[in-house]
C-alpha positions as CSV (number, residue, x, y, z in Angstrom):
1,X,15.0,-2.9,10.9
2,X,13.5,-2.0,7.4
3,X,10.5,1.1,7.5
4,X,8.6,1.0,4.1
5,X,6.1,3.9,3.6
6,X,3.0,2.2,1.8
7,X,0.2,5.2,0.5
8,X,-3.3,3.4,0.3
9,X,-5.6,5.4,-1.5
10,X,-9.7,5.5,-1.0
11,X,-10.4,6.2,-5.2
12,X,-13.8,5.5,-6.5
13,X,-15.1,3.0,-4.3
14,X,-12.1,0.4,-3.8
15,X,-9.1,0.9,-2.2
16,X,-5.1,0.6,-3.8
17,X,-2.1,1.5,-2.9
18,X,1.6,2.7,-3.9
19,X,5.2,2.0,-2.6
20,X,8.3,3.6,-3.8
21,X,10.4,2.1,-6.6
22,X,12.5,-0.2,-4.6
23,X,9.7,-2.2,-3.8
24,X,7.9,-1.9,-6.7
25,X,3.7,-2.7,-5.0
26,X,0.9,-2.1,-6.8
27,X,-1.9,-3.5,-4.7
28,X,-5.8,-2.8,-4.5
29,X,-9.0,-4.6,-2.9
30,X,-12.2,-3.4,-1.8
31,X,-11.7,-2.8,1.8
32,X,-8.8,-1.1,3.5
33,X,-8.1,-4.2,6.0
34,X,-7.8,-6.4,3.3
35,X,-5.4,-4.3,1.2
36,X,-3.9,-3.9,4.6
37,X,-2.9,-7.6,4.8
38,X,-2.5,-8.1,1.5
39,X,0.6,-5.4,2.3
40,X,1.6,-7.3,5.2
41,X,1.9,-10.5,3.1
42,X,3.7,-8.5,0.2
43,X,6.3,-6.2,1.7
44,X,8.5,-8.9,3.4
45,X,8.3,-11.3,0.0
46,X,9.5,-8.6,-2.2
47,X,12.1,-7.5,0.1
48,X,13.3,-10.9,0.3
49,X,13.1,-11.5,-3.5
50,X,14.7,-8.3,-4.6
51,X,17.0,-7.2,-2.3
52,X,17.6,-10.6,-0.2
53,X,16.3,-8.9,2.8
54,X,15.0,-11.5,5.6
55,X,14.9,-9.0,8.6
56,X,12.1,-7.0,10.1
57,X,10.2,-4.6,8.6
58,X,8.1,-1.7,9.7
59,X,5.5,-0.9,7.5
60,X,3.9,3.3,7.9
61,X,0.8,3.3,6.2
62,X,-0.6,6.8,5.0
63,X,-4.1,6.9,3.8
64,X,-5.4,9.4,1.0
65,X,-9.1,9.6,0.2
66,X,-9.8,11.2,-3.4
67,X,-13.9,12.2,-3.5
68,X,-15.4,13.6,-6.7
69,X,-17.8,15.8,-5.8
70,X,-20.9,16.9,-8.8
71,X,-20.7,20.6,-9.7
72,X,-22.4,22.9,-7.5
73,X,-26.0,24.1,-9.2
């Protein structure tokens, strides 16, 4: 089985997301379950386009929120 780590990152009011070089995903939507399936949907099609890779895959999602917070008065 294939594990892929997939970051998805809260940043100014949308949700994108990262995945290390071999796979190459740059993603983003306005909701986390939609990026989420739009993952899902992505993952297995690249690993089957780039590294011929038809097996199953375990996707690890870790979430990172950025807030920007207005200086203190």
């Amino acid at each position: 089985m294939k594990t892929c780590f997939v970051k998805m990152i809260w940043d100014d009011g949308f949700w994108c997301c990262e995945t290390d070089a071999e796979l190459g995903i740059t993603l983003e939507s306005p909701s986390f379950d939609g990026l989420a399936e739009r993952v899902r949907e992505a993952v297995p099609e690249m690993l089957a386009l780039n590294r011929g890779y038809t097996g199953p895959v375990q996707i690890i999602f870790v979430t990172e929120r950025v807030d920007i917070l207005p200086a203190a008065i």
